[in-house]
C-alpha positions, -999 to +999 in steps of 0.1 A: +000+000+000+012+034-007+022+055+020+004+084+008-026+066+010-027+048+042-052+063+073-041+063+109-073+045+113-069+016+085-073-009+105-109+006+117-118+010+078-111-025+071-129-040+100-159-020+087-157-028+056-154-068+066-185-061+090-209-051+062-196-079+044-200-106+063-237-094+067-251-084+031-289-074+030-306-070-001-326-042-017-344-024+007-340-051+035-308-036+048-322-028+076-291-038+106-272-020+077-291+012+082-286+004+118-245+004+117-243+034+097-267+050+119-244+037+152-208+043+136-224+083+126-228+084+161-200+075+175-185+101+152-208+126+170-225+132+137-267+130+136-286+108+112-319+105+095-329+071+089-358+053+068-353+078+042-367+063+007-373+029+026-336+020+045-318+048+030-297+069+061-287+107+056-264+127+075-260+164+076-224+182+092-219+221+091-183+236+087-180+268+110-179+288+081-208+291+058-200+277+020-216+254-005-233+218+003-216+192-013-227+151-009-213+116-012-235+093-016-231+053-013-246+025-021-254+000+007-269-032-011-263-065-019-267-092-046-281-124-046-251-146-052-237-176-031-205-162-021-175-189-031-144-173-016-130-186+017-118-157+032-125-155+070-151-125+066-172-142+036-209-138+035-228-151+064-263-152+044-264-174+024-273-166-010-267-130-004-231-116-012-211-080-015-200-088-050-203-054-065-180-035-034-210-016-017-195-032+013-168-006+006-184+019-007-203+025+027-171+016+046-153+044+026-184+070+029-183+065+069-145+067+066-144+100+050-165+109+079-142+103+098-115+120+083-136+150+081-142+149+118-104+136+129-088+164+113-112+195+127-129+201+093-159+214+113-141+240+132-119+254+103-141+241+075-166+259+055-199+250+043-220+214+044-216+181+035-247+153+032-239+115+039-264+097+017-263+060+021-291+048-003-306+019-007-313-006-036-288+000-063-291-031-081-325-034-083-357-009-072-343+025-083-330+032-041-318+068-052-352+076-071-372+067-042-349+087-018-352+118-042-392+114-042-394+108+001-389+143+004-359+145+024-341+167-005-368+189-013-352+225-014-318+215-008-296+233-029-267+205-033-235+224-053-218+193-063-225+149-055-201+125-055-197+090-054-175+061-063-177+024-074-148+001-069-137-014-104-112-048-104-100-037-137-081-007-119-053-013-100-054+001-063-037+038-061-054+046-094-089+061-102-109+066-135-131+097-144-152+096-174-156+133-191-193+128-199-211+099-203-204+078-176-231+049-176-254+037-201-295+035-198-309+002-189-343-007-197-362-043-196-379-059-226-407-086-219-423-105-247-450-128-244-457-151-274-488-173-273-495-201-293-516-235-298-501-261-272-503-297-278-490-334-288-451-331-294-453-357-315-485-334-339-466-302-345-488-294-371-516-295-350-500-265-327-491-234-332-455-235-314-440-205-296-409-221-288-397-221-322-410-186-328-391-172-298-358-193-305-366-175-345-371-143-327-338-142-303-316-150-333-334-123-353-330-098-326-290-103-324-286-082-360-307-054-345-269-039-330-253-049-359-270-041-382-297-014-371-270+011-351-246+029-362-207+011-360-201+048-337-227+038-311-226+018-284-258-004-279-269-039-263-295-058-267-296-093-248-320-118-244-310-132-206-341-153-199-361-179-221-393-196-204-414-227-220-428-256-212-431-279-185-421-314-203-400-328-231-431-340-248-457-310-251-456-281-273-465-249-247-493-227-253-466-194-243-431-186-242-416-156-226-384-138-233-369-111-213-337-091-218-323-057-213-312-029-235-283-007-231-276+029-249-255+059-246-276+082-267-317+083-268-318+083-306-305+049-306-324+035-279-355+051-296-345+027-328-343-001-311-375-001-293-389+005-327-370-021-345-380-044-321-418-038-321-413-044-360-395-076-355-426-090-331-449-081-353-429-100-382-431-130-360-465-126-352-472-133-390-443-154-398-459-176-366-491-174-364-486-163-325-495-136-308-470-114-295-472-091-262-441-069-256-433-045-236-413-020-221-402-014-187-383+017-183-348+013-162-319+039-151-316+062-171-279+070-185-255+085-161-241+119-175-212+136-149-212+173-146-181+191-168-171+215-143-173+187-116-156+162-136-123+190-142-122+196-098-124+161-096-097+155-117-072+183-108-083+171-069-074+132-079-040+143-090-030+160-063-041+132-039-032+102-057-008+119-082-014+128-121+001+096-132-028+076-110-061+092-126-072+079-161-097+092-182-125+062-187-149+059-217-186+050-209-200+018-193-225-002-203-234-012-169-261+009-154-262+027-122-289+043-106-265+072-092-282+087-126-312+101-107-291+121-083-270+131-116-303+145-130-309+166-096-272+183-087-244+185-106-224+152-101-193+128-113-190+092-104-153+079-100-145+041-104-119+037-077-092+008-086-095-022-062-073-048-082-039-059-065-014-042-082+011-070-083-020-092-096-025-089-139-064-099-134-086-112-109-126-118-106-149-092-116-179-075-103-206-098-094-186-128-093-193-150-066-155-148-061-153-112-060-132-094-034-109-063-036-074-051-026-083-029+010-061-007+003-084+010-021-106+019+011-076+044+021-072+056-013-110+064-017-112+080+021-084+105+013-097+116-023-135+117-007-126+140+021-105+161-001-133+163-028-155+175-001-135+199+019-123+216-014-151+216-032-173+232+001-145+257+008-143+274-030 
């Protein structure tokens, strides 16, 4: 670990971090989550709000002087994976796992805290910083519903941060993306109902299983073919439902995927080339089709003049050499609804062990993270926040 990087209280970070953990809650169950943030606060002599757009916890500290609010917000879910790893703080629920790093995230929020506190910001400091530790990241829009409880209405937030670990960065380093930071994700359903019967009197049916297996293949040129070479776009079919035995042609198959764009045109075309293609295999079929829409996160956009502090504050923390500029992400992340509020940047914090070429990646079930990151993130956090609140 870098010895510009390392806190007088790592070992405090890292136990926190391996608390959360060892005890992951899903979306908008993390209740004894919201309950450790809420005690660790306090022991900080900082005051929370909890139950905020469901579990969601929110803290509010004053500098001396008055200034600008500024906010980090993090992410407190889990996902339901089986954890695999045998390290000595792996999951305790099973079927419920930290494999996206929200574990840190929220151990790197309440250290910046911390540091904020531990170094007298609040006596020499000037203006306001909000702790928001939201719910349901992964799924159930957590940062929507905390927007729409209320608890924001007429705040005037300056500038939002946040972070998301990333294996494919090596600890020390941090990526910024100048724009576009995260693509919109919305889900696709389509329902296609046919005649069930005999396998062995096909043409006595009216089989949806071939017309969906006819209709995935078909929907595979639609980014090939139907988008421009200069956009990003994806289109996949993750789940296929029919039948209930070898032998019987079902009266339904279902199909559900998600799409991912950078720009609304092109998610506009594929919508449209996809209600095109369902009606195709409506008559191609002879089923009937249902399909439809169910609006995700929309695309994560960070805030030029935020994104240029953040950068010229990253290099002076971690050091020019250690901050990269990142193209967009395909992954979604629901950080986009407090984008569309405040002015905002995400930065992917590196987590990979620097000696280490590769390692497992987000969602894994074998997904862990070099701790060090947690210092790294504290220092740039707090400086992001005292800098920013002092201009």
């Amino acid at each position: 670990m870098s010895n510009s990087c390392v806190l007088p209280f790592h070992s405090w970070l890292v136990e926190l971090r391996r608390h959360f953990h060892q005890y992951p809650e899903l979306a908008y169950r993390e209740e004894k989550t919201a309950a450790k943030i809420a005690e660790v606060l306090g022991g900080l002599g900082i005051s929370c709000r909890t139950g905020v757009g469901g579990t969601g916890v929110v803290a509010a500290v004053e500098a001396a002087k008055p200034g600008p609010t500024v906010a980090l917000r993090a992410d407190i879910d889990a996902l339901p994976i089986d954890e695999k790893t045998d390290v000595p703080y792996r999951s305790r629920h099973p079927g419920v796992m930290h494999a996206c790093g929200h574990d840190g995230h929220t151990a790197m929020a309440l250290g910046t805290a911390r540091f904020l506190m531990d170094s007298g910001w609040r006596d020499r400091g000037a203006g306001r910083v909000l702790f928001i530790f939201q719910p349901a990241e992964e799924s159930g829009a957590g940062a929507r519903a905390m927007l729409n409880s209320g608890a924001f209405d007429g705040e005037k937030v300056d500038a939002i941060f946040a972070g998301h670990v990333h294996p494919e960065v090596p600890a020390g380093q941090v990526g910024i993306a100048s724009d576009i930071s995260n693509a919109s994700s919305d889900v696709i359903v389509i329902k296609l109902t046919g005649k069930g019967g005999h396998g062995a009197q096909p043409h006595l049916c009216i089989d949806p299983v071939v017309a969906a297996a006819h209709l995935v293949t078909q929907i595979q040129f639609i980014v090939s073919r139907g988008v421009s070479p200069l956009d990003s776009a994806v289109v996949t079919i993750g789940k296929f439902n029919a039948g209930t035995a070898r032998n019987v042609i079902p009266e339904e198959a279902v199909l559900e995927g998600t799409v991912r764009t950078l720009r609304p045109k092109v998610r506009e075309v594929i919508f449209q080339r996809l209600q095109e293609l369902v009606e195709g295999a409506e008559k191609a079929h002879g089923v009937s089709c249902d399909f439809s829409v169910i609006d995700g996160y929309p695309m994560l956009v960070n805030d030029p003049e935020v994104v240029r502090f953040a950068r010229r504050t990253a290099a002076d923390i971690l050091g020019e050499q250690n901050v990269r500029t990142e193209r967009p992400r395909m992954g979604a992340e629901d950080f986009a609804y407090f984008a569309g509020r405040w002015p905002a940047v995400l930065i992917r914090i590196g987590c990979r062990d620097p000696q280490a070429e590769s390692g497992p990646g987000l969602h894994s079930p074998w997904f862990d993270f070099d701790e060090s990151a947690l210092d790294c993130g504290v220092r740039l956090f707090a400086a992001l926040l005292e800098n920013y609140a002092g201009r």
